[in-house]
C-alpha positions in Angstrom: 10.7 11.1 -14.2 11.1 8.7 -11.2 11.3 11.7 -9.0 8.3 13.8 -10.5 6.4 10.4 -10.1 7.6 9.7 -6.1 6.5 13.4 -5.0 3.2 13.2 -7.5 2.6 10.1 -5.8 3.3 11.7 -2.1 0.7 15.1 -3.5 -2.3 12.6 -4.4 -1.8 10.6 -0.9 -1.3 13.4 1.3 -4.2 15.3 -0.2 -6.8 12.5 -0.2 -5.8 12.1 3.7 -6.2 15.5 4.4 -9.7 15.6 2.6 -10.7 12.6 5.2 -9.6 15.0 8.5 -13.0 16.7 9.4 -14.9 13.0 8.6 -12.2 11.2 10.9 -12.5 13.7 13.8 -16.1 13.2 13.9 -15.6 9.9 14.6 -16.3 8.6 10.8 -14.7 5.9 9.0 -11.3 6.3 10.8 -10.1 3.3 9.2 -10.5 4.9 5.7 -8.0 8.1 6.7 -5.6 5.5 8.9 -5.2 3.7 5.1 -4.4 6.9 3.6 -2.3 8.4 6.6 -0.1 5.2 6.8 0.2 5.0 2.6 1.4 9.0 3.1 4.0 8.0 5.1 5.0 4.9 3.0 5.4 7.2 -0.1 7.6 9.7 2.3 10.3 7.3 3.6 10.1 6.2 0.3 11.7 9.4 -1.2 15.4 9.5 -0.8 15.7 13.5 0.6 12.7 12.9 3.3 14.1 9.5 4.0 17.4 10.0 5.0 16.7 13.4 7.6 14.3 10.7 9.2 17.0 7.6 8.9 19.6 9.8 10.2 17.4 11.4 13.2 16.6 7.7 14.1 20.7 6.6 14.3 21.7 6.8 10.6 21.0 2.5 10.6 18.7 2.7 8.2 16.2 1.3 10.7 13.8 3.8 8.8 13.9 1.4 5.9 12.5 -1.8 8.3 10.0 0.8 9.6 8.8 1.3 6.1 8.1 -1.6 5.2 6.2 -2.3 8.4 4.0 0.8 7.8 3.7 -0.9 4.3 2.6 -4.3 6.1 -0.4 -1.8 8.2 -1.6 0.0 5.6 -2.2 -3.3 3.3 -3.5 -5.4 6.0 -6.5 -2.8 7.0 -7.1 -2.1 3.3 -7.6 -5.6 2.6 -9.9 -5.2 6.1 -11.7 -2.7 4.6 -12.6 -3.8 0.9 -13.0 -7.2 1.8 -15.8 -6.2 3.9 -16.8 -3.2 1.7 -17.4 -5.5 -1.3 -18.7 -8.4 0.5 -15.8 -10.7 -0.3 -15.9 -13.4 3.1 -13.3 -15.8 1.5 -10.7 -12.9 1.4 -11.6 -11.5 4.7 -11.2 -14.9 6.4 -8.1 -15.5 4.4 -6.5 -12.4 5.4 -7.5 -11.9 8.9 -7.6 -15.9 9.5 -4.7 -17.7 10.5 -3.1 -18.2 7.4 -3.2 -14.5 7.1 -1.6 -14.1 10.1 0.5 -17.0 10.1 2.0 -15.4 6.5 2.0 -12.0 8.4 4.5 -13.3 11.2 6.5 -15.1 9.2 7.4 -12.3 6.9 8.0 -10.2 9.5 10.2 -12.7 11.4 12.3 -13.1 8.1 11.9 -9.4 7.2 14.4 -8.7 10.8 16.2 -11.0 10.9 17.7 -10.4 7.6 17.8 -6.8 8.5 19.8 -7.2 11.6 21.8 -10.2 9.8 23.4 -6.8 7.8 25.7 -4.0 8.2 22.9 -1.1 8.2 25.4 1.7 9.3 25.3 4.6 6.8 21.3 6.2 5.7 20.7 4.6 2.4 17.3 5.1 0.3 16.3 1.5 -1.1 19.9 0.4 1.2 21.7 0.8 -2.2 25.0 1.6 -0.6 23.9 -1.0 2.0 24.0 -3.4 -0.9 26.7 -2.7 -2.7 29.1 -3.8 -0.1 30.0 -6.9 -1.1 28.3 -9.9 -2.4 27.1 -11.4 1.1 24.7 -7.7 1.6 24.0 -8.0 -2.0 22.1 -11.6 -1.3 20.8 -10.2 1.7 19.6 -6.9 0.4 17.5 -9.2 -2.6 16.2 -11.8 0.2 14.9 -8.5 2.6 13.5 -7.2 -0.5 11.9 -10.2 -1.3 10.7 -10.0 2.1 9.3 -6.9 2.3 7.3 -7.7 -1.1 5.8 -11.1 0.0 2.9 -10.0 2.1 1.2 -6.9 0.3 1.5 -10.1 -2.4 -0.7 -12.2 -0.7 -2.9 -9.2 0.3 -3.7 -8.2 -3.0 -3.8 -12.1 -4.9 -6.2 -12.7 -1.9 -8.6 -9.4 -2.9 -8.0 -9.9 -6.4 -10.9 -12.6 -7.5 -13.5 -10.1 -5.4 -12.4 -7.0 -7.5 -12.5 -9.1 -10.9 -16.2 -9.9 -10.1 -17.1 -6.4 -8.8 -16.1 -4.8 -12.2 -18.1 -7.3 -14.1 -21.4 -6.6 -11.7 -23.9 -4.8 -11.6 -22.5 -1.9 -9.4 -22.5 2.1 -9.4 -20.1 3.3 -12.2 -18.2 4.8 -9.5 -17.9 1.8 -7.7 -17.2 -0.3 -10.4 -14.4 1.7 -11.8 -12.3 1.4 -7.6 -12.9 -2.2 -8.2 -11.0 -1.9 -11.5 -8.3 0.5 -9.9 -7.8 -2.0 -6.9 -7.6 -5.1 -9.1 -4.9 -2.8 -11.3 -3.5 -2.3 -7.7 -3.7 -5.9 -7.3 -2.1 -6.9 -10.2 0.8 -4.2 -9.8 1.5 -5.3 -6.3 2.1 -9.1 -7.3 4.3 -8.2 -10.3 6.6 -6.6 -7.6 7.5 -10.4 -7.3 9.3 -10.4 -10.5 11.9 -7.7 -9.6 14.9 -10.1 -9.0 14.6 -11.1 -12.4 14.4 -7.4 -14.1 17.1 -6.4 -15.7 18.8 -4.0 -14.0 19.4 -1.5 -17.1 15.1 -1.8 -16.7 15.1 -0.8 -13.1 13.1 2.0 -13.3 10.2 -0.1 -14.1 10.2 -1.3 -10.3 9.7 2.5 -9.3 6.8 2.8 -12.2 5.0 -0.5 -10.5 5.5 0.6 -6.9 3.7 3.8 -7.4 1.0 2.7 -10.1 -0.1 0.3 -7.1 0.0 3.3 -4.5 -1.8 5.5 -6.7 -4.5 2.5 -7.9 -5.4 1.8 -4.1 -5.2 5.2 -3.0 -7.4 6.1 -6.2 -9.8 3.3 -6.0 -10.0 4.0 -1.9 -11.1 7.6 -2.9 -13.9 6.5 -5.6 -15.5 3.7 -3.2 -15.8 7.3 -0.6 -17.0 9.3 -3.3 -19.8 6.7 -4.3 -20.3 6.6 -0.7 -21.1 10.3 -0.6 -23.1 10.6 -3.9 -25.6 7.8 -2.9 -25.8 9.8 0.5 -27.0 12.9 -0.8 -29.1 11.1 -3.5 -31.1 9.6 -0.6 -31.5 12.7 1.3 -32.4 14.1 -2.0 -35.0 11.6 -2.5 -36.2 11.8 1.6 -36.7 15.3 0.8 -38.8 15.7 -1.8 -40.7 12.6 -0.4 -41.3 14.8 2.2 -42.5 18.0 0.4 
């Protein structure tokens, strides 16, 4: 299940940045296909097979894990960027691209490797399971760089979260409406990612389920906020048109 999920996940992602190509080259809302390019990747160092041929071309350190979750740090900050100023939310732009924002963005990120490095990374391990299991010293760490890793998409989403409540509940295109719903799902997913020191581990698959209902509810909202973008396009040209006739 976990796996059909991971590589279902990796399809949708993959496919929706493809589809944004032609619109990117000319010159187009790059920003939109950079989201989707660097959430592709995310969900392909996230798979164990794809991740360890790229950990183990890089040194077998497992520095591909620590390059995740900066790719993860990119793609949230410009997708926060992007719907903050899509929907009009100036509190959560400020928030995120402010100093706090990036005050909260160094800080992880100083925490994020120094943890790493403060571990024995030898040895490609998806999710450094084996890197964990060590002993109980790399156990803590492991917890405290996930931890880490999960703290600033967090503050991302709980930051965008108040915009997308009121977007559902306004009087928007149905389209429109239903990515604010999928981004405040998104949102919502993201932030339980918080709780996953204190799920069981016997219910550990529900960390993968959260993970990837966030992916999918941001890359799926992404896509809905384009295609509403597109409909009221070729509903004005529609209406220029027969204006004009």
């Amino acid at each position: 299940m976990i796996e059909t999920l991971q590589w279902t996940t990796l399809a949708v992602c993959g496919l929706i940045a493809a589809a944004r190509i032609p619109s990117a080259l000319r010159g187009e809302n790059r920003s939109l296909f950079g989201i989707f390019a660097l959430m592709t990747l995310a969900i392909l160092l996230s798979i164990q097979e794809p991740y360890l041929i790229i950990d183990r071309a890089l040194g077998g350190t497992n520095i591909a894990n620590l390059l995740l979750r900066f790719v993860i740090f990119g793609a949230i900050f410009f997708l926060g960027v992007r719907v903050s100023k899509g929907f009009g939310a100036d509190a959560a732009y400020r928030l995120i691209t402010g100093r706090t924002g990036m005050a909260v963005l160094l800080a992880v990120s100083v925490v994020l490797v120094a943890v790493f490095l403060a571990m024995d990374t030898t040895g490609s391990s998806a999710g450094l399971s084996a890197v964990s299991g060590k002993d109980d010293r790399h156990y803590a760490l492991v917890e405290y760089y996930g931890a880490a890793g999960r703290a600033y998409p967090a503050f991302v989403a709980l930051a965008l979260l108040p915009a997308m409540v009121r977007a559902v509940q306004d009087r928007l295109p149905v389209l429109v409406r239903i990515a604010a719903g999928l981004l405040a799902l998104g949102g919502v997913a993201v932030t339980l990612s918080l709780l996953f020191p204190v799920i069981p581990s016997e219910l550990g698959a529900a960390e993968f389920v959260i993970n990837y209902t966030a992916v999918l509810c941001y890359v799926v909202g992404l896509a809905l906020i384009w295609a509403a973008r597109v409909q009221s396009r070729r509903a004005s040209t529609a209406r220029k048109t027969s204006t004009e006739m």
